[in-house]
N, C-alpha and C positions, 0 to 999 in steps of 0.2 A: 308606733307613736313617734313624732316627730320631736325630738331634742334642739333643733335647730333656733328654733327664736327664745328658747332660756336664756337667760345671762346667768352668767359662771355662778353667780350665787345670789341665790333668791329670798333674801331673808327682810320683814316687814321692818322697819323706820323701828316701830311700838316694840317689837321682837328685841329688835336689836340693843335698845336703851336697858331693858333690864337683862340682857346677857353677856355679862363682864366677867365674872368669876369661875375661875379652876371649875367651881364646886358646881354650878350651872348645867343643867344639863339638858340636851335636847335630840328629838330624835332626828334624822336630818335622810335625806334619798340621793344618794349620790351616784351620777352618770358617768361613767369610765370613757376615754377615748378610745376609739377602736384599737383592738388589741393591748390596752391596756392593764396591769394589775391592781389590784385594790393596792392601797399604801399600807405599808407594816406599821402607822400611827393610829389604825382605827382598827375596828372589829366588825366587820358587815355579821348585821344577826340576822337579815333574809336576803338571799339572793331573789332576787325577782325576774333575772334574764338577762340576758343583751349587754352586758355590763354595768348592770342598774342593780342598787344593791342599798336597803335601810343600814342605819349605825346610829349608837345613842354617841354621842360627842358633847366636848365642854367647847367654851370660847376659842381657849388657843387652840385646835383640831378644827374648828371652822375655820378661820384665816388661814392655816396649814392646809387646807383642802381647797381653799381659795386660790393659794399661790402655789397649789401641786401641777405642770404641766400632764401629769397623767389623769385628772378629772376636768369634765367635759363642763359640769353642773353641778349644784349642792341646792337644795332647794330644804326648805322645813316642811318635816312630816306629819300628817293629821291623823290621829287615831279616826280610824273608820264604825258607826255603828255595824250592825248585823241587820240586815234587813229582811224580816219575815212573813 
């Protein structure tokens, strides 16, 4: 998968007007720069590979991952149905 034409953080206009508060929370897929570590501010609850990894984060933890030179991407995560 190509990471290259994401912007550092991908989150909707509509998204972003109601997520202000501590108390906020949202799942978010964050891309690591090559050889990079996750930040000791977040908690990756699936590693997915490659440096690409989900975390549930509030508002200050987005900006904080915005302005981390060690993350590539942050983009908002979509709960997936099951397809049967």
């Amino acid at each position: 998968m190509d990471f290259s034409a994401f912007r550092k953080i991908d989150l909707p206009a509509s998204v972003l007007a109601g997520f202000r508060s501590a108390s906020d929370i949202l799942t978010a897929i964050v891309q690591l720069r090559e050889g990079a570590r996750a930040p000791d501010y977040v908690e990756p609850t699936t590693w997915i590979g490659g440096g690409l990894f989900t975390t549930r984060i509030n508002a200050d933890q987005w900006q904080r991952l915005g302005a981390d030179p060690a993350v590539a991407s942050v983009r908002l995560g979509e709960t997936l149905r099951r397809i049967d």
